[in-house]
DSSP file (Angstrom, degrees, kcal/mol; ACC not computed):
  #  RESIDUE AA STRUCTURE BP1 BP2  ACC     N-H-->O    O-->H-N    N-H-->O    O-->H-N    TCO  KAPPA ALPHA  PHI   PSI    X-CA   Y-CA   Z-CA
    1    1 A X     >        0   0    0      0, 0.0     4,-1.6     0, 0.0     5,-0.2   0.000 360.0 360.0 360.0 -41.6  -58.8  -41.5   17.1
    2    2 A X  H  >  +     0   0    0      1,-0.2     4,-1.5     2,-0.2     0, 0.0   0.614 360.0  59.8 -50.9 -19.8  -57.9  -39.3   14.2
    3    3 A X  H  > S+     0   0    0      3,-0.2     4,-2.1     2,-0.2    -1,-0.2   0.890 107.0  40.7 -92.7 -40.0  -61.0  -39.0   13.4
    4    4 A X  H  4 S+     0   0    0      2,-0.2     4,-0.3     1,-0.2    -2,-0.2   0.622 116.1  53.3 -72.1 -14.1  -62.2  -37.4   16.9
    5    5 A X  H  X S+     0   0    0     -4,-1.6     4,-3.0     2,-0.2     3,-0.3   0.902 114.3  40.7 -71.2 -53.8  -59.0  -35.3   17.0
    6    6 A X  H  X S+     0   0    0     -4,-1.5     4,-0.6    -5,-0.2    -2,-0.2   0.761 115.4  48.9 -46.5 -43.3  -60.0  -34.0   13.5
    7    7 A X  H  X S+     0   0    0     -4,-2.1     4,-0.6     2,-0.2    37,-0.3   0.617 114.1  51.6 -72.7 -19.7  -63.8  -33.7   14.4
    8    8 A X  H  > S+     0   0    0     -4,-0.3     4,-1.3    -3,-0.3    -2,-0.2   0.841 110.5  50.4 -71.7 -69.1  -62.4  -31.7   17.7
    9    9 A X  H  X S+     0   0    0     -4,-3.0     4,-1.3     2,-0.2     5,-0.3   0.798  98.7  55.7 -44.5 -40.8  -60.3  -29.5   15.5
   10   10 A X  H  X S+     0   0    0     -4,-0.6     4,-2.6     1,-0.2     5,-0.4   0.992 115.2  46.1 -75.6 -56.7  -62.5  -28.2   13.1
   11   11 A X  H  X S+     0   0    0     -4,-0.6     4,-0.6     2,-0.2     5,-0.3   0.771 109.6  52.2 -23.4 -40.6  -64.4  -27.1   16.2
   12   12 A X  H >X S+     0   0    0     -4,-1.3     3,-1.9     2,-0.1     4,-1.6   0.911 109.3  49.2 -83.0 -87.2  -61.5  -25.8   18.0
   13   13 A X  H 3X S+     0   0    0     -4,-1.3     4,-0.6     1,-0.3     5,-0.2   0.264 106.7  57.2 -44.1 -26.3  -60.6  -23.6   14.9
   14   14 A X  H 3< S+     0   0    0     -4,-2.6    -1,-0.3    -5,-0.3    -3,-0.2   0.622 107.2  49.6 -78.4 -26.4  -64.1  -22.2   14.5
   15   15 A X  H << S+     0   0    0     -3,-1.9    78,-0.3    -4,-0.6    -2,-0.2   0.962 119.4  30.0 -63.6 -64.2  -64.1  -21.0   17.6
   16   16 A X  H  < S-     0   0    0     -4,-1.6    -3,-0.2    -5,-0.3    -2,-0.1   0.953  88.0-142.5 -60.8 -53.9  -60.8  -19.2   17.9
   17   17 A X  S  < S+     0   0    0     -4,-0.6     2,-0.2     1,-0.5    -3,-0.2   0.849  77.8  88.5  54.9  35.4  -61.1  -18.4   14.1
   18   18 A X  S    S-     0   0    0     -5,-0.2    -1,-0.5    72,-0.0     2,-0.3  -0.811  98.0 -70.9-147.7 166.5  -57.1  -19.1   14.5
   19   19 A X        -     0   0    0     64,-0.4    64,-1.4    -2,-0.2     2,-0.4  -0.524  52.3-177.4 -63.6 129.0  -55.0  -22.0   14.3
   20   20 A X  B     -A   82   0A   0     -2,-0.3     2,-0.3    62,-0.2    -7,-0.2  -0.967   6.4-157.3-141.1 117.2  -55.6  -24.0   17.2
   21   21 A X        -     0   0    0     60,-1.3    60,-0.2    -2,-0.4    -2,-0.0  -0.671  35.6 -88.1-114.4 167.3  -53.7  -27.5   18.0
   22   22 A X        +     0   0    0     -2,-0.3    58,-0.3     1,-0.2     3,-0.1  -0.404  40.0 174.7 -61.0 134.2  -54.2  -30.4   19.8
   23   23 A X  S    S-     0   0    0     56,-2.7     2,-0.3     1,-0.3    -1,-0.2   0.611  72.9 -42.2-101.2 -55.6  -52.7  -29.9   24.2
   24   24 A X  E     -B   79   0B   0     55,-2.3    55,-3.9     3,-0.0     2,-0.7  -0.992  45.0-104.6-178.5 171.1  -54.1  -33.2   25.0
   25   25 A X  E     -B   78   0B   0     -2,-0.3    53,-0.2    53,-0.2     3,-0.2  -0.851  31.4-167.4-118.6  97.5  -56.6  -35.9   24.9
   26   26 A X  E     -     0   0B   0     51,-2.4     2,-0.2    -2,-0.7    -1,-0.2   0.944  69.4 -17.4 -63.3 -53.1  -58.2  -35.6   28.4
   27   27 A X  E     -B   77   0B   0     50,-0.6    50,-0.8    -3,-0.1     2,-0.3  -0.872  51.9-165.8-170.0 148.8  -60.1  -39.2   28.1
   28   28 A X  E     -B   76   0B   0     -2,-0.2     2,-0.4    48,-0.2    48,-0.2  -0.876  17.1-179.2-139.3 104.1  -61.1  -41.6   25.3
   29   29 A X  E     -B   75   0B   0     46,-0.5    46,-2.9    -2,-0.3     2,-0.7  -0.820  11.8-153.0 -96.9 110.4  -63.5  -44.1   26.3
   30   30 A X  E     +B   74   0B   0     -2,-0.4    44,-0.3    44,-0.3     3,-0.1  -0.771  20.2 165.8 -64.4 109.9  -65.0  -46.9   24.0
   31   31 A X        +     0   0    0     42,-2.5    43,-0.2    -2,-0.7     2,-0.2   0.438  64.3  27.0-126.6  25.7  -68.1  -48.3   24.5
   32   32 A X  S    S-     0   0    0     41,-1.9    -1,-0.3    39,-0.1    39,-0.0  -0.704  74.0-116.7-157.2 130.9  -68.8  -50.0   21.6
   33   33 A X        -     0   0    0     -2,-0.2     2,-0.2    -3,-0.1    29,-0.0  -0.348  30.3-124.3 -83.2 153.6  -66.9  -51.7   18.8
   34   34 A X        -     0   0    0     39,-0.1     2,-0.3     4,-0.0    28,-0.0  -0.531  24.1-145.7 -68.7 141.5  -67.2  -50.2   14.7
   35   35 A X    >   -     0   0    0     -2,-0.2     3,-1.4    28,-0.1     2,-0.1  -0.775  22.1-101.0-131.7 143.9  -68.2  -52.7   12.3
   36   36 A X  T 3  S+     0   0    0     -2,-0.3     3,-0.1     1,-0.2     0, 0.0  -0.630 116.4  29.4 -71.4 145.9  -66.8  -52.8    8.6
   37   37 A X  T 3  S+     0   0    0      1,-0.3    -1,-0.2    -2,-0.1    28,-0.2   0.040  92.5 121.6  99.6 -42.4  -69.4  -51.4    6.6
   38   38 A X    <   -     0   0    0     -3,-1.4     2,-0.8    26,-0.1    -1,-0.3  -0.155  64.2-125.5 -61.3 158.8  -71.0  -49.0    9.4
   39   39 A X        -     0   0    0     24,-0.7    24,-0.3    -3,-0.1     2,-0.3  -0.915  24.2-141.0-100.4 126.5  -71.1  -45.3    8.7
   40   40 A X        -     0   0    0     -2,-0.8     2,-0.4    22,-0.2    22,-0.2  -0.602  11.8-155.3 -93.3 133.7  -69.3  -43.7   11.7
   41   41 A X  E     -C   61   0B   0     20,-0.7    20,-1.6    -2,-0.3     2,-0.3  -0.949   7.5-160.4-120.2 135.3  -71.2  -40.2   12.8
   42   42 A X  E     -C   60   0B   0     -2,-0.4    18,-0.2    18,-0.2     2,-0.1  -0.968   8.8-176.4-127.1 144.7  -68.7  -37.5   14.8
   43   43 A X  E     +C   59   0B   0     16,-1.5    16,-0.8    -2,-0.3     2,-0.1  -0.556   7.2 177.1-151.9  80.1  -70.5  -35.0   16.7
   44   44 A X  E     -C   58   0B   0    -37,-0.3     2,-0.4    14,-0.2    14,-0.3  -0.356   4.7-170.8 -65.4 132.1  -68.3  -32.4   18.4
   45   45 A X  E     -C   57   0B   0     12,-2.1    12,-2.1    -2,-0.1     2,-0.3  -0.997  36.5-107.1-159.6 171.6  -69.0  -29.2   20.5
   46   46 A X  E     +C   56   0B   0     -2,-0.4    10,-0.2    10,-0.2    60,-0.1  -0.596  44.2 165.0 -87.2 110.3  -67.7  -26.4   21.9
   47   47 A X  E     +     0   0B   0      8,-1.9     2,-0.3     1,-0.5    -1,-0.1   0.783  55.7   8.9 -95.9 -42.3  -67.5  -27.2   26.2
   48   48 A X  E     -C   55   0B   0      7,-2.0     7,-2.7    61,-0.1    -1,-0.5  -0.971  52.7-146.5-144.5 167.6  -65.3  -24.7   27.7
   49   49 A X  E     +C   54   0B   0     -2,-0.3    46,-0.3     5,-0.2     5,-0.3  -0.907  14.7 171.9-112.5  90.1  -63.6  -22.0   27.4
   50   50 A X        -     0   0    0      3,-1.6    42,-0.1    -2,-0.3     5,-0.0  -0.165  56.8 -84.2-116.5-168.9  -60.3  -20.6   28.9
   51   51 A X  S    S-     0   0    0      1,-0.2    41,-0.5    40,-0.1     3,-0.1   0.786 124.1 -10.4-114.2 -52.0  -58.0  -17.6   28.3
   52   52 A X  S    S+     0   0    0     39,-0.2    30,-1.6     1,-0.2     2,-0.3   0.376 123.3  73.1-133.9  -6.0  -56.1  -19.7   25.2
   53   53 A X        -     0   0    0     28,-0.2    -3,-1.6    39,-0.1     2,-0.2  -0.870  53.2-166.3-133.4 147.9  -57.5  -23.7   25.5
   54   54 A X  E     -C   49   0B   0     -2,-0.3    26,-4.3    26,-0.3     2,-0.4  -0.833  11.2-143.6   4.5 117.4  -60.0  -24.6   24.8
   55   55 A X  E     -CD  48  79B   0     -7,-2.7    -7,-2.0    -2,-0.2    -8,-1.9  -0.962  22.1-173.4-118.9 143.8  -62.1  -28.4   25.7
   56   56 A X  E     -CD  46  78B   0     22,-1.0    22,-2.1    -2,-0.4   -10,-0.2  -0.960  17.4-135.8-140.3 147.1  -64.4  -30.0   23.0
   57   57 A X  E     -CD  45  77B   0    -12,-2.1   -12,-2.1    -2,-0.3     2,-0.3  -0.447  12.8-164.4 -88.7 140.1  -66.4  -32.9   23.4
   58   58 A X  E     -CD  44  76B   0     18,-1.6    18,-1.0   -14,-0.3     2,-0.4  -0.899   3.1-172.1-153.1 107.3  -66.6  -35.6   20.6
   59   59 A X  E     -CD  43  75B   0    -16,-0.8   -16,-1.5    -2,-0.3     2,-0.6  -0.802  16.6-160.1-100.8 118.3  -69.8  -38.5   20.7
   60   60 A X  E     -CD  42  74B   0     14,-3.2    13,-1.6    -2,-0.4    14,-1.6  -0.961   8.5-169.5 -98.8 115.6  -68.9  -40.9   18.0
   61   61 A X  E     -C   41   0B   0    -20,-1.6   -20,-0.7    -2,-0.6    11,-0.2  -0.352  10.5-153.7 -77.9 179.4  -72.0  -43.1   16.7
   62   62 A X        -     0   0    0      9,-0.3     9,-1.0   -22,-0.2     2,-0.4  -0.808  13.7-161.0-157.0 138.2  -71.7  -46.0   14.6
   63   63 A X  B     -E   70   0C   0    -24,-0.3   -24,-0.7     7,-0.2     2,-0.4  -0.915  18.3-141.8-139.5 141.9  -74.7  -46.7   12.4
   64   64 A X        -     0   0    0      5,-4.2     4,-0.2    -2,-0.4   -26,-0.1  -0.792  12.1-154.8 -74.6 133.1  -75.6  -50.0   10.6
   65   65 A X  S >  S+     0   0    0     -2,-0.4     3,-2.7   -28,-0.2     4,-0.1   0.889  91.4  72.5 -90.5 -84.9  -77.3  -48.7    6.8
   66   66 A X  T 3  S-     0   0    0      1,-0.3    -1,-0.2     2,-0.1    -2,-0.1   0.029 119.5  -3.2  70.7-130.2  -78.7  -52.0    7.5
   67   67 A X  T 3  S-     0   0    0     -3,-0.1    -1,-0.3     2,-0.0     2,-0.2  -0.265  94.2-118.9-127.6  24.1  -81.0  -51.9    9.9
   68   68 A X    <   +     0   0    0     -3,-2.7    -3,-0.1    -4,-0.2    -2,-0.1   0.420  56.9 161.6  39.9   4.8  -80.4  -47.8   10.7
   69   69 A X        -     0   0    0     -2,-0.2    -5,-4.2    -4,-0.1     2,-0.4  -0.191  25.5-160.1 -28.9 128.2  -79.4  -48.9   14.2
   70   70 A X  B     -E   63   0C   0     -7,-0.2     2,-0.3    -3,-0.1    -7,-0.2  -0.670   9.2-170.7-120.4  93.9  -77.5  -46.3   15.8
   71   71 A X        -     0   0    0     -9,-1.0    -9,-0.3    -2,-0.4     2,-0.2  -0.744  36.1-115.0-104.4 141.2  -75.1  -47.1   18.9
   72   72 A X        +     0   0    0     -2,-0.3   -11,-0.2     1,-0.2     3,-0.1  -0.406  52.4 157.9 -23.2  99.9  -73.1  -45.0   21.6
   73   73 A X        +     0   0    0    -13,-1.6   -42,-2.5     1,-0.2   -41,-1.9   0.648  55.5   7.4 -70.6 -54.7  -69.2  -46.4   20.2
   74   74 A X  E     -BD  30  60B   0    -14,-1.6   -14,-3.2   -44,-0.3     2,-0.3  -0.966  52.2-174.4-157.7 134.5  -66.7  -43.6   21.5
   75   75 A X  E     +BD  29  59B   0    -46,-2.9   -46,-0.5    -2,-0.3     2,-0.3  -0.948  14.9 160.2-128.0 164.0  -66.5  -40.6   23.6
   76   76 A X  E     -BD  28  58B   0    -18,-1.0   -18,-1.6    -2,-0.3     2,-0.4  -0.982  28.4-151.1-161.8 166.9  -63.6  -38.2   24.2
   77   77 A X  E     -BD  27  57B   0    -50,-0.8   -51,-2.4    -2,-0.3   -50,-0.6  -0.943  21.2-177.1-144.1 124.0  -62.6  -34.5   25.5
   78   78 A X  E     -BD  25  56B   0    -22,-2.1   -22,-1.0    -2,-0.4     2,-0.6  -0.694  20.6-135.7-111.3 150.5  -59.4  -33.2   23.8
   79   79 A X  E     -BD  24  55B   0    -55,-3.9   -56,-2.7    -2,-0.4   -55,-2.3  -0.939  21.8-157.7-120.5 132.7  -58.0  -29.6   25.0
   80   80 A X        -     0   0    0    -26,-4.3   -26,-0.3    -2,-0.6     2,-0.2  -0.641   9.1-140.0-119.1-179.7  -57.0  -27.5   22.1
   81   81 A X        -     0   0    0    -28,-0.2   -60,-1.3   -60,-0.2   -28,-0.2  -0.902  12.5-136.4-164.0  82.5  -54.7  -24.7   22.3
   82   82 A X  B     -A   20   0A   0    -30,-1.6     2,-0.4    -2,-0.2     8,-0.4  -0.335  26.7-166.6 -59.6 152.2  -55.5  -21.3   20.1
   83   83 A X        -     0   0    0    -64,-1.4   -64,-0.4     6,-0.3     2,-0.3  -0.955   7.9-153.1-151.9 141.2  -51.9  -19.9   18.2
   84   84 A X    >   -     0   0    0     -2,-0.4     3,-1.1     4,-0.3     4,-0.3  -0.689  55.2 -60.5-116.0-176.0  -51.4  -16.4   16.5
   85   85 A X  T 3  S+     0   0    0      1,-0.3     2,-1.2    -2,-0.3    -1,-0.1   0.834 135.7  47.9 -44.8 -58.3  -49.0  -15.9   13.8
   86   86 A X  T 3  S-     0   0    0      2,-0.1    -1,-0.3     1,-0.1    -2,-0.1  -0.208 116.0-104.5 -90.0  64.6  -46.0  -16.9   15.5
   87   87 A X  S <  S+     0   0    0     -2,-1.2     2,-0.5    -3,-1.1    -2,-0.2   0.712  76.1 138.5  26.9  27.4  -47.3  -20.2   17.1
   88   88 A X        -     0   0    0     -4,-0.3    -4,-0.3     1,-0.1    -1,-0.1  -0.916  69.3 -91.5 -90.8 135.5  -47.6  -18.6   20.4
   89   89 A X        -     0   0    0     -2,-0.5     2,-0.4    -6,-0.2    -6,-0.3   0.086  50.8-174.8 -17.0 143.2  -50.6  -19.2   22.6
   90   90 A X        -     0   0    0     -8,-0.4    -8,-0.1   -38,-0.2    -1,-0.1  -0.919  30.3 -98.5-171.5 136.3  -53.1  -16.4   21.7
   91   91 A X        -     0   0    0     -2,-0.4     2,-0.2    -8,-0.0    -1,-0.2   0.104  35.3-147.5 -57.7-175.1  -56.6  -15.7   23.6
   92   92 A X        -     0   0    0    -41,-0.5   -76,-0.1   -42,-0.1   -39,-0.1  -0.749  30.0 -81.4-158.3 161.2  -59.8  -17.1   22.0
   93   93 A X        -     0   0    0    -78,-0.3     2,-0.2    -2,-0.2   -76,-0.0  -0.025  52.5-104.4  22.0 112.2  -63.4  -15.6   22.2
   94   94 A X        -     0   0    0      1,-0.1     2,-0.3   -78,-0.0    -1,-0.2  -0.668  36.5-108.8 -85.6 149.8  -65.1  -16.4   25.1
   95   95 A X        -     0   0    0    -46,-0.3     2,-0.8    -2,-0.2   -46,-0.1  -0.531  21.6-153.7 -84.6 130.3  -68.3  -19.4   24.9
   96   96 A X        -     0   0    0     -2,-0.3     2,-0.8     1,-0.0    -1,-0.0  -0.823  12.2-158.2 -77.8 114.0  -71.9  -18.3   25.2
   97   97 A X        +     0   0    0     -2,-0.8   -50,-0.0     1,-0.2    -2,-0.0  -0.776  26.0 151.3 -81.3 107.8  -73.9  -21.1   26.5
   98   98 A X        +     0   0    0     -2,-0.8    -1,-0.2     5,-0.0     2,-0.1   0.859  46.4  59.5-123.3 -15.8  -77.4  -21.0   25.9
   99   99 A X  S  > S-     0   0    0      1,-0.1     4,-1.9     0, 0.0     0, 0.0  -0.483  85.7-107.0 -76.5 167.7  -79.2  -23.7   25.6
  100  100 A X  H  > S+     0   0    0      2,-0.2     4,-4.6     3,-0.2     5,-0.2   0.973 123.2  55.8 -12.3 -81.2  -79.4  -26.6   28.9
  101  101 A X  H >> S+     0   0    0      2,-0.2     3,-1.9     1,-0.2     4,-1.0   0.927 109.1  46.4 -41.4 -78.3  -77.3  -28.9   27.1
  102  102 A X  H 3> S+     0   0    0      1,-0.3     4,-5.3     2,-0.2     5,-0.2   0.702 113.1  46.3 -26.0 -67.7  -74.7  -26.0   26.9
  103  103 A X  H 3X S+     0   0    0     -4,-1.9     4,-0.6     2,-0.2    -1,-0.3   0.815 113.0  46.8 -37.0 -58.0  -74.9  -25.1   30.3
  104  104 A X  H XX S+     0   0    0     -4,-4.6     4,-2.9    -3,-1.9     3,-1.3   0.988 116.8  52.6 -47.0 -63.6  -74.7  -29.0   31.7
  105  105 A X  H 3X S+     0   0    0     -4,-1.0     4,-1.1     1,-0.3    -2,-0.2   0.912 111.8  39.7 -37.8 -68.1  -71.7  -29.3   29.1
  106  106 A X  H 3X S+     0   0    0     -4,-5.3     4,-1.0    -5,-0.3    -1,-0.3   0.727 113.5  60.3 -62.8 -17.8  -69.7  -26.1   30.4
  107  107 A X  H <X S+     0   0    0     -3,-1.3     4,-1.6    -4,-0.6     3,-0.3   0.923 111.9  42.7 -64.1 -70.8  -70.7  -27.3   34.1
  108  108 A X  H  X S+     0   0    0     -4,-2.9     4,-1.0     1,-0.3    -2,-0.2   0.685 104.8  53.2  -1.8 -84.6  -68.9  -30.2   33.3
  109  109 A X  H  X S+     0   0    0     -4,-1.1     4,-1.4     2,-0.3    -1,-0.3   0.327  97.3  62.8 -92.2 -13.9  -66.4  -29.5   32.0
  110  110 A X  H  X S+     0   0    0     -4,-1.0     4,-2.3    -3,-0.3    -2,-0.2   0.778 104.4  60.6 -66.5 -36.0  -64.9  -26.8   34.7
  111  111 A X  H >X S+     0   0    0     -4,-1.6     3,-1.7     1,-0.2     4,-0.7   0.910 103.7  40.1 -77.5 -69.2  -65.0  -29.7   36.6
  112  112 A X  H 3X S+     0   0    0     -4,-1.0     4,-1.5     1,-0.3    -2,-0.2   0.678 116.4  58.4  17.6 -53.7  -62.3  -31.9   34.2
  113  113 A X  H 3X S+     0   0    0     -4,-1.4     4,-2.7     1,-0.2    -1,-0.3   0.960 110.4  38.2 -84.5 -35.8  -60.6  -28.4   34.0
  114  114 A X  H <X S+     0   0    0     -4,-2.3     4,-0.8    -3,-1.7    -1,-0.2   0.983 116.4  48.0 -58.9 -57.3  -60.1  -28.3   37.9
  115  115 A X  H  X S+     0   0    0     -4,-0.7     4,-1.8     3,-0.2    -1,-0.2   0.823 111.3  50.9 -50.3 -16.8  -59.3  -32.0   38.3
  116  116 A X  H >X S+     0   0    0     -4,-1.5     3,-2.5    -5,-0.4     4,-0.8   0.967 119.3  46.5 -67.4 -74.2  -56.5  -31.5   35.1
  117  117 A X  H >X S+     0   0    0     -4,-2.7     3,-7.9     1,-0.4     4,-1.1   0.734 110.3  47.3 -28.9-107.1  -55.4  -28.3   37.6
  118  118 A X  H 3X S+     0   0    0     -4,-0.8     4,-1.1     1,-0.3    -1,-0.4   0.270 113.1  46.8  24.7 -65.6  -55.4  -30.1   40.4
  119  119 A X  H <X S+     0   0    0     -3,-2.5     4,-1.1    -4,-1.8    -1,-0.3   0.424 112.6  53.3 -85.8 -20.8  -53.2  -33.4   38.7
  120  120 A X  H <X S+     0   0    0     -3,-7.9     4,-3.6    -4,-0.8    -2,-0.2   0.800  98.3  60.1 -92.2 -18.9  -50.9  -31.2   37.4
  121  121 A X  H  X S+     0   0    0     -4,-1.1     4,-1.4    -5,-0.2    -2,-0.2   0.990 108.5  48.9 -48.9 -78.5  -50.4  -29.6   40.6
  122  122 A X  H  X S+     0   0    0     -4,-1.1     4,-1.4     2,-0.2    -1,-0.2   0.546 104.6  47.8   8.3 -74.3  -49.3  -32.8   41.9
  123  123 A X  H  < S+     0   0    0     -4,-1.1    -1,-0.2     2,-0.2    -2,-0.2   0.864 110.5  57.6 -78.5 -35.8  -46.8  -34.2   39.5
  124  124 A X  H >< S+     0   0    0     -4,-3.6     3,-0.7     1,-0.2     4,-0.2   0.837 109.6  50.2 -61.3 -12.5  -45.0  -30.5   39.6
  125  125 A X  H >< S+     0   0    0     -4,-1.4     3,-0.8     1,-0.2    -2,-0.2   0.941 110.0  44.8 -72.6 -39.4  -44.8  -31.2   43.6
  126  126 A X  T 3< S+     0   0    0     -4,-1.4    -1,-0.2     1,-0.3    -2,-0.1   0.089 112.8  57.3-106.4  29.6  -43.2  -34.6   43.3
  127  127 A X  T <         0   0    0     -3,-0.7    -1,-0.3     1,-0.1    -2,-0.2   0.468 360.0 360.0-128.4  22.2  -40.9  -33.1   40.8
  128  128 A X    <         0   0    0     -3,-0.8    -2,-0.1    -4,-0.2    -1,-0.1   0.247 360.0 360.0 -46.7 360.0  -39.6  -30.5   42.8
């Protein structure tokens, strides 16, 4: 998990080109166990983009040196959270999508941003 927060970050912080820390870890799904020995592959990108947050996407492989087998481990989408000099929230860059992929990615991921909305809506009602 440190390692997709970290693989997240660096991502997060290239974007903004500011300090940018972790809001939350929207979901972090396992689908395969890491083996001692494997080399673990992190493969991060930029999905969406919002006035200060940021979501990036993080595919973990796992690869046997072995037998170069490569499997689907770990997936996750973390929301970062851009900061200007006095650690307040600060605007970021907006993302150009240009490829497919990009475009499926940011697609996506507006839906995640709505349902997050949406859930937060929710728990502020039934704390009212």
């Amino acid at each position: 998990m440190k390692y997709v927060d970290t693989a997240a970050g660096v991502v997060a912080i290239r974007h903004a080109r500011r300090i940018a820390v972790t809001a939350s870890i929207d979901r972090l799904d396992f689908h395969h166990p890491v083996f001692i020995g494997n080399l673990l592959i992190l493969k991060a990108s930029m999905n969406l983009v919002g006035r200060t947050s940021m979501e990036v996407g993080v595919r973990v492989e796992a690869e046997n040196p072995l037998t170069g087998e490569v499997r689907h481990t770990a997936s996750a989408y973390l929301t970062f959270v851009a900061l200007d000099e006095k650690g307040q929230p600060t605007s970021v860059p907006p993302l150009i999508c240009e490829t497919d992929e990009e475009k499926l990615r940011n697609r996506q991921a507006q839906i995640r941003r709505q349902y997050r909305l949406a859930e937060r809506q929710r728990e502020e009602s039934c704390n009212v």
